[in-house]
C-alpha positions as CSV (number, residue, x, y, z in Angstrom):
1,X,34.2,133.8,111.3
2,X,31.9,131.3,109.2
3,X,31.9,133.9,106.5
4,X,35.8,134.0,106.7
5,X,36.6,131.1,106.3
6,X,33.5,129.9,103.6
7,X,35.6,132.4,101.3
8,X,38.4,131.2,102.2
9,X,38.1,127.6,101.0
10,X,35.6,128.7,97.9
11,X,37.8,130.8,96.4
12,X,40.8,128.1,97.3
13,X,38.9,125.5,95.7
14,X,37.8,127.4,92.1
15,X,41.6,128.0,91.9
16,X,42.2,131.6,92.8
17,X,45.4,133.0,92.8
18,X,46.5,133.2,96.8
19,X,46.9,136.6,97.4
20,X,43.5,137.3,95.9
21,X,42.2,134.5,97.8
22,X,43.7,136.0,101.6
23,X,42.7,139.5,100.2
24,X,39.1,139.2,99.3
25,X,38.4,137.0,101.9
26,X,39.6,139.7,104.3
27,X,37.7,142.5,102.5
28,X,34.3,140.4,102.3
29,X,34.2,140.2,106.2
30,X,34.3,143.7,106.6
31,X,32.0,144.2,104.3
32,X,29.8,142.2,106.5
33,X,31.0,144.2,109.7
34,X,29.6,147.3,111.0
35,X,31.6,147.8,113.8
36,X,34.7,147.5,111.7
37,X,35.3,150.4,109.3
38,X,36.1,149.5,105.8
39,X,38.9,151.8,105.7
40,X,40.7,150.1,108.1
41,X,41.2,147.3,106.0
42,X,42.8,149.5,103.4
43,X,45.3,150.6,106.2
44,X,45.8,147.3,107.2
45,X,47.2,146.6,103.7
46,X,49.4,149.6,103.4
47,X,50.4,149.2,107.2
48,X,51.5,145.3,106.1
49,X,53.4,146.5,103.2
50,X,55.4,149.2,104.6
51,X,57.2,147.7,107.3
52,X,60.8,148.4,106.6
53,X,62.2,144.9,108.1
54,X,60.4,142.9,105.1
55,X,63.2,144.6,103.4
56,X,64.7,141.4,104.0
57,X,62.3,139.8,101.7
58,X,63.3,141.4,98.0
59,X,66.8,141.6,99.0
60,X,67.0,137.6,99.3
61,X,65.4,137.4,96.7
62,X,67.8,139.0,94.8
63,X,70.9,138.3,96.1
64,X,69.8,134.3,95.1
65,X,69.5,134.8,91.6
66,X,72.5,137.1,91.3
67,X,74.2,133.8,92.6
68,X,72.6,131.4,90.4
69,X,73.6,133.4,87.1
70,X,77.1,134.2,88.4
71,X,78.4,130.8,87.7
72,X,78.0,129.9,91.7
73,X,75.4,127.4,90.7
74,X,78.1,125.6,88.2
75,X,81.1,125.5,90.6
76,X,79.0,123.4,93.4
77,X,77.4,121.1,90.7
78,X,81.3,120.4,90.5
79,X,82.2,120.0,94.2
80,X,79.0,118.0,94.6
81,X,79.9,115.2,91.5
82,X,83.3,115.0,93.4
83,X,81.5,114.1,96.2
84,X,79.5,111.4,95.2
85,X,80.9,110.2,92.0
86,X,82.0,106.5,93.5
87,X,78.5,106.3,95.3
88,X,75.6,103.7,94.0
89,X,73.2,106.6,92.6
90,X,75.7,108.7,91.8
91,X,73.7,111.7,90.2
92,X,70.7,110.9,92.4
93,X,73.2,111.5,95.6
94,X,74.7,114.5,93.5
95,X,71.3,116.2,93.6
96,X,70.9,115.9,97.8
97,X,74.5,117.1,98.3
98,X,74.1,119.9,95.3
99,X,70.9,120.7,97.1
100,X,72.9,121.5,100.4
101,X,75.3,123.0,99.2
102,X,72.4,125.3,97.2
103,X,70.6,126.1,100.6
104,X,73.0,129.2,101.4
105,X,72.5,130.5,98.0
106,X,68.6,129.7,96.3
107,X,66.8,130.2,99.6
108,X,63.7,128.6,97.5
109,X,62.6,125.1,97.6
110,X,60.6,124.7,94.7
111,X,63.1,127.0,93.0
112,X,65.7,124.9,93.6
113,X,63.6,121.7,93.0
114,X,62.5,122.8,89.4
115,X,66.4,124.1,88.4
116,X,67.8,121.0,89.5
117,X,65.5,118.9,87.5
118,X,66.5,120.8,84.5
119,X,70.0,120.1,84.9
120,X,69.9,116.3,86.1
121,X,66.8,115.1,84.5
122,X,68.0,114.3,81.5
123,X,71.0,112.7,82.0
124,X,69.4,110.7,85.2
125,X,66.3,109.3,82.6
126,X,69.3,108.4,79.8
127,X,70.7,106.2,83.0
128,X,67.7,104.6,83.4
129,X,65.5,106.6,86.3
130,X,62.1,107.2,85.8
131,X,60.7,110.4,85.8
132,X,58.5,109.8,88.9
133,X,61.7,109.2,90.4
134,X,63.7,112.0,89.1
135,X,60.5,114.4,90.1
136,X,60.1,112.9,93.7
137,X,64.0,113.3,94.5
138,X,64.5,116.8,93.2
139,X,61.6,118.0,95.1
140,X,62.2,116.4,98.4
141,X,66.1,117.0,98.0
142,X,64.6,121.0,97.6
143,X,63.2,121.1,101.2
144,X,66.8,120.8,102.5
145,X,66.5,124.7,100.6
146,X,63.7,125.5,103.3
147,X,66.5,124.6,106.4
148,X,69.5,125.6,105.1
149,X,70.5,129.6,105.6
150,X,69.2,131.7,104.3
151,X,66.0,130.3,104.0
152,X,63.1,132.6,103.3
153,X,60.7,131.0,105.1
154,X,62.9,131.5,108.2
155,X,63.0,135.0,107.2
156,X,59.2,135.3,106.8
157,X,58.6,133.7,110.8
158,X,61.1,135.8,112.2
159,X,59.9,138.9,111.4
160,X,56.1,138.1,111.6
161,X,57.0,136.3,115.2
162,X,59.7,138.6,116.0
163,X,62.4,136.1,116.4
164,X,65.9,135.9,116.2
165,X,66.4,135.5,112.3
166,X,70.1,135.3,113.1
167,X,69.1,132.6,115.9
168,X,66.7,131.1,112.9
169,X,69.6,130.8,110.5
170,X,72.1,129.3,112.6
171,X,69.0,126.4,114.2
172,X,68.6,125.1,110.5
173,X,72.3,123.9,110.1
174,X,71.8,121.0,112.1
175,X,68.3,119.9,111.0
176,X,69.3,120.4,107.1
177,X,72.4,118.2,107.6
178,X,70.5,115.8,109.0
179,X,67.9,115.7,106.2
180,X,70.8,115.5,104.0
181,X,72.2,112.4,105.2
182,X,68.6,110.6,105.3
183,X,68.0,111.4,101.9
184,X,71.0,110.1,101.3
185,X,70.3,106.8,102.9
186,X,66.8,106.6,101.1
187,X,68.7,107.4,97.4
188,X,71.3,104.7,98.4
189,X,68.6,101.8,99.4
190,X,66.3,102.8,96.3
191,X,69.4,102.8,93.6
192,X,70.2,99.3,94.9
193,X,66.3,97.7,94.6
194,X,65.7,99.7,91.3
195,X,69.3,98.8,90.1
196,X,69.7,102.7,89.2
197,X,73.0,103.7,88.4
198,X,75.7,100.8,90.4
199,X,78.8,102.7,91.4
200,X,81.7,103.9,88.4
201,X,84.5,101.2,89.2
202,X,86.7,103.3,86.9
203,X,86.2,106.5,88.5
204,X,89.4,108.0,90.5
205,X,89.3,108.0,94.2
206,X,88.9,111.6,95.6
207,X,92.3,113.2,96.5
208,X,92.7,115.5,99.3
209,X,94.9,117.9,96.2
210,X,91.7,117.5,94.4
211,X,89.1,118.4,96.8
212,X,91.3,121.6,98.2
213,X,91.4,122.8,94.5
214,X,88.0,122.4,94.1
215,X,87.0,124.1,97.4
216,X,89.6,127.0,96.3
217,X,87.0,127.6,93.3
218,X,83.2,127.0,95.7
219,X,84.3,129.1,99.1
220,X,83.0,132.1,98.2
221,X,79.5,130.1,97.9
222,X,80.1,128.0,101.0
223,X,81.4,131.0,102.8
224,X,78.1,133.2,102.3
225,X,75.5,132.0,105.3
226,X,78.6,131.6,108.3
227,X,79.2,135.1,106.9
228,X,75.3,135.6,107.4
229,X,75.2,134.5,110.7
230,X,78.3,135.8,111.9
231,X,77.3,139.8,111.0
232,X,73.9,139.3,112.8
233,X,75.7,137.8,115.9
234,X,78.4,140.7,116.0
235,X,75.6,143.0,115.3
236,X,77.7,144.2,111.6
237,X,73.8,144.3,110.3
238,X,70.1,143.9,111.3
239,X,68.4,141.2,109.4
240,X,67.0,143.4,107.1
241,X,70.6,144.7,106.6
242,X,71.5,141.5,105.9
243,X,69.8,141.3,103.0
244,X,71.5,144.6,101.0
245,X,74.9,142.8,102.0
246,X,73.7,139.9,100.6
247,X,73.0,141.4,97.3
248,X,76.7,143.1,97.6
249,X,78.5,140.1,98.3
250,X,76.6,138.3,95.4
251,X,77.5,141.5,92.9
252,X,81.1,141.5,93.8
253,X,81.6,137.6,93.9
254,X,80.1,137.5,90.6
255,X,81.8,140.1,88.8
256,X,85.1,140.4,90.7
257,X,86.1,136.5,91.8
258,X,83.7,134.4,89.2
259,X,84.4,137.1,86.8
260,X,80.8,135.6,85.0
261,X,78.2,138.2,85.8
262,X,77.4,140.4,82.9
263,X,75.2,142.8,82.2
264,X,72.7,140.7,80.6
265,X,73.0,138.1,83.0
266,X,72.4,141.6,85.8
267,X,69.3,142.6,84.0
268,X,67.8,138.8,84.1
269,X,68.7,138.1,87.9
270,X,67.0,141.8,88.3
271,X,63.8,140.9,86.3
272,X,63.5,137.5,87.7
273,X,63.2,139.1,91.4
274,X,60.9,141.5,90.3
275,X,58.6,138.9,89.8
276,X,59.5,136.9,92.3
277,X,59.5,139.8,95.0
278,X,56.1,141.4,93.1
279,X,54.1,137.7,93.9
280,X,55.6,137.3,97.5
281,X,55.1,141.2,98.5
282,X,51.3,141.1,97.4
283,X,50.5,138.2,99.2
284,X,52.3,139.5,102.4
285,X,50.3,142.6,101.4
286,X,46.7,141.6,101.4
287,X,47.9,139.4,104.6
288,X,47.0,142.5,106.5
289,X,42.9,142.6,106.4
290,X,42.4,138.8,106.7
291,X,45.3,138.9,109.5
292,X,43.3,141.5,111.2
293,X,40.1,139.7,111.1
294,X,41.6,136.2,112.1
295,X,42.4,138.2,115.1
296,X,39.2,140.2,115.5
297,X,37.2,137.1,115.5
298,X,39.4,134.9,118.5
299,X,40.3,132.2,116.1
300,X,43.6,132.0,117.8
301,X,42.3,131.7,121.3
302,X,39.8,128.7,119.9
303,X,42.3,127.1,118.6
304,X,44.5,127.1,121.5
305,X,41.3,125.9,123.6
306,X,41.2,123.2,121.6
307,X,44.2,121.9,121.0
308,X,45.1,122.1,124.6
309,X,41.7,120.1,125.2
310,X,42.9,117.4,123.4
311,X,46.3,116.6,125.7
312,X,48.6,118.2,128.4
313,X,51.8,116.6,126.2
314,X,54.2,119.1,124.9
315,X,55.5,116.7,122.6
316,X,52.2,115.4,121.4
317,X,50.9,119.1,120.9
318,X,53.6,119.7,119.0
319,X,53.0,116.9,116.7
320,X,49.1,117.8,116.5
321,X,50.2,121.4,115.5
322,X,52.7,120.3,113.4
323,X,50.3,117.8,111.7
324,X,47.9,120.7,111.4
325,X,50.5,122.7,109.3
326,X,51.4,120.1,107.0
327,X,47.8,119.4,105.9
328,X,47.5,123.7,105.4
329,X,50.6,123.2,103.5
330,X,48.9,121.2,100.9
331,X,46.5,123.5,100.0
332,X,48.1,126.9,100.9
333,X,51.8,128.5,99.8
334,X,54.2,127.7,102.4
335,X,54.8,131.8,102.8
336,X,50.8,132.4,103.4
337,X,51.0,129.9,106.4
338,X,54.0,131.7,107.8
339,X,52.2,134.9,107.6
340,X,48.6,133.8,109.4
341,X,49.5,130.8,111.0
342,X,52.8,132.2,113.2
343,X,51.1,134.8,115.3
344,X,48.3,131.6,116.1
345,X,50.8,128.9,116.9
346,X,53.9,130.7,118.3
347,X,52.2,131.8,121.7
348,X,51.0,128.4,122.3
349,X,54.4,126.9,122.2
350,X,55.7,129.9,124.0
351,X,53.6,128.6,126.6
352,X,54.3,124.6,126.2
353,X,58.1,125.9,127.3
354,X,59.1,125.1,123.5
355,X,62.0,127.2,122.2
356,X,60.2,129.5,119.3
357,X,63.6,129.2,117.2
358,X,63.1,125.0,117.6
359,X,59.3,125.4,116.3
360,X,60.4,127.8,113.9
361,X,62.4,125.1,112.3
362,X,60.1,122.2,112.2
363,X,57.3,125.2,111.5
364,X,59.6,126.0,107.9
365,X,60.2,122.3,107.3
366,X,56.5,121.1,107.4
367,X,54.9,123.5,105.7
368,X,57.2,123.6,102.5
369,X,56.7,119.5,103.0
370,X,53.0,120.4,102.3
371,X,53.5,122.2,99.3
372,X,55.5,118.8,98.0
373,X,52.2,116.8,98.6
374,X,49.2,116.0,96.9
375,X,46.3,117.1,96.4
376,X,47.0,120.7,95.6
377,X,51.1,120.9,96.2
378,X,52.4,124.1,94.5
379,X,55.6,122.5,93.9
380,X,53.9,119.0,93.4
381,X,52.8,120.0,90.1
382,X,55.6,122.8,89.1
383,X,58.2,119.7,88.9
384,X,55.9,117.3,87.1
385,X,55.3,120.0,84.8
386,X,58.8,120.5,83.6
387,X,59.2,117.2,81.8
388,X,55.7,116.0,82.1
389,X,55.2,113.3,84.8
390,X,52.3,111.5,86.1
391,X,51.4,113.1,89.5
392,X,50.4,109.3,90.3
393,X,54.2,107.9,89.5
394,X,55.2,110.8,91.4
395,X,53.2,110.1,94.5
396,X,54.3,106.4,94.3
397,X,58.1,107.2,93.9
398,X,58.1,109.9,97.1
399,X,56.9,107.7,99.3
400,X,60.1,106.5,100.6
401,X,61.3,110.3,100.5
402,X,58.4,111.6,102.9
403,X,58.9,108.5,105.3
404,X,62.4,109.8,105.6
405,X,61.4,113.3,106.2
406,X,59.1,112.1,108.7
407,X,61.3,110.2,110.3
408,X,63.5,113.3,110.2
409,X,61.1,115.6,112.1
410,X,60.3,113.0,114.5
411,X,63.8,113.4,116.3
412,X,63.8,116.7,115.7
413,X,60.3,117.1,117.6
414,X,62.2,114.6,120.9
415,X,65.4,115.9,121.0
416,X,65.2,119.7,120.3
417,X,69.0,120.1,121.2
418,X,69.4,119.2,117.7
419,X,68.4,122.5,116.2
420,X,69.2,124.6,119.2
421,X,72.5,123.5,120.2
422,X,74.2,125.7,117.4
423,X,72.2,129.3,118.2
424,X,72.8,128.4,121.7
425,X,76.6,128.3,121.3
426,X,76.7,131.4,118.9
427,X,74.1,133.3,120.9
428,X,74.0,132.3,124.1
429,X,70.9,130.5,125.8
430,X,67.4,131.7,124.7
């Protein structure tokens, strides 16, 4: 296990690409294994890679940027100015609503983090935000991504823990509404200490003509996870299913109802995922021999040992595992964690009593947190990049974001209802 884990970190710490890291990690412990036959970690690899419901995994993939270059992406940008135009931080506030409204279609955080910068940053610095500011909202506003259906991570736990992914889907609602409206509260307190962007006295008052005329133009977006989660409850599709009619429904909104997806705009969607799809399928790929060897050498069971040492509370576990993930996520991509660290931490909480589909979402939320964190956060440094910001005015400006989110996970943590009251009543009880 030493030899594991020094490998582990090393390669981690030189920079290694993850996949690479998980991968030869895995492979140098055979190696060093007698009683484990090399070959075995070759199948282990080829076993990981061919089971048919990571389907869902490309598919998503897909379908997401089919919807971001069908002029989906455009239309709720519109909705969500409507929404907030007469609000103090009016484009800061467009970016958490645009950002919730972009959960049922990017499935990405740091995807949608690093497009909505794009868009908004510019115009938001011209108004007078910095760009630690403009970095540190778009990123945190992103994680409502991770909660909202369909989120990939959600995907990713399901099938590794075997979970309901239709349960998954329909537990997120609740939690990513809630983010919503604290990051809303945080954006509203900030713009009025920093003086960012007072309120547009001349701006009309939203109409209920205007908003119905609107919604006639976004449905088709805001239509797309209820029509998720309602053909996984009726049993129209497996999960994995769900996926191909995701891609169908994105092809036929785009071309037939938007009436903006070309064939160029096809052929970019389709080489975008390849990449995307390529980068997430290796690492799930070379998951298999480090998986296998987590397994082989009881790290599970010493973890439970000692966790459970520590204190009886369910709650207080919770938070300690929870804790645990969130420092991972800083130095590991949010999809690795799902893939090792599930088939650790799920039994444990199977045996606190703790609904799986109510860790599952906390699970998703703090480790795509991690990832917005320094020292190492993937999507940390992905958003400063774009228009070159200080990770230190970054770090300084997110403070008030991560409190929030914090404060967030805390209720969700105490009063679990909150993210299973919807699968419940869709479902039926767990």
């Amino acid at each position: 296990m030493t030899l594991l884990l020094a490998c582990f970190v090393l390669f981690i710490a030189i920079g290694m690409p993850i996949a690479f890291v998980i991968g030869i990690s895995g492979f140098a412990y055979f190696l060093t294994q007698p009683m484990l036959p090399f070959e075995t970690a070759v199948q282990m690899i080829v076993l990981q890679s061919q089971s048919f419901a990571f389907l869902a995994v490309p598919f998503f993939i897909f379908a997401g940027n089919l919807m971001n270059v069908s002029g989906i992406t455009e239309r709720l940008l519109s909705l969500a100015w409507l929404l907030t135009r007469r609000m103090f931080g009016g484009t800061a506030q467009l970016s958490v609503v645009l950002s919730t409204l972009m959960g049922g279609v990017s499935g990405s955080a740091t995807a949608d983090a690093v497009m909505e910068l794009r868009i908004l940053a510019p115009g938001m610095m011209k108004k007078g935000y910095s760009k630690g500011y403009c970095c540190a909202l778009e990123c945190y506003t992103g994680l409502i991504t991770a909660t909202i259906p369909p989120s990939l991570g959600f995907i990713i736990f399901g099938l590794v823990g075997e979970v309901s992914i239709g349960r998954l889907f329909a537990g997120g609602i609740i939690p990513g509404l809630l983010m919503m409206v604290f990051l809303m509260i945080v954006v509203a307190i900030t713009s009025r200490v920093k003086k960012y962007e007072p309120p547009d006295k001349n701006a009309p008052k939203l109409t209920m003509k205007e908003l119905l005329l609107n919604l006639k133009e976004t449905i088709w977006a805001l239509l797309f996870p209820v029509l998720l989660i309602v053909g996984i409850r009726f049993g129209l599709f497996t999960p994995s299913e769900s996926g191909a009619f995701a891609v169908i429904y994105a092809l036929l909104i785009g071309k037939f109802v938007y009436k903006e997806l070309t064939w160029d705009n096809f052929k970019e969607a389709l080489v975008t995922s390849i990449k995307d799809s390529g980068a997430v399928m290796l690492i799930i790929a070379l998951s298999g021999p480090f998986s296998y060897a987590i397994t082989w050498v009881q790290l599970p069971v010493i973890l439970s040992n000692f966790i459970f040492g520590i204190t009886n509370n369910p709650h207080l576990l919770v938070l300690i595992m929870l804790g645990f993930l969130f420092i991972t996520g800083m130095f590991v991509d949010s999809n690795v964690n799902f893939l090792l660290l599930t088939p650790i931490f799920l039994p444990m909480v199977k045996s606190l009593g703790v609904d799986p589909v109510h860790f599952g979402v906390l699970m998703a939320t703090v480790v795509t947190l991690g990832v917005m964190t320094p020292p190492i956060g993937s999507a940390l440094y992905t958003v400063c990049g774009v228009i070159d910001c200080p990770v230190e005015e970054y770090t300084k400006e997110s403070i008030p974001f991560l409190i929030a989110i914090l404060l967030e996970l805390a209720i969700l943590v105490y009063f679990p209802q909150a993210v299973t009251f919807i699968p419940d009543l869709i479902f039926g009880k767990y």
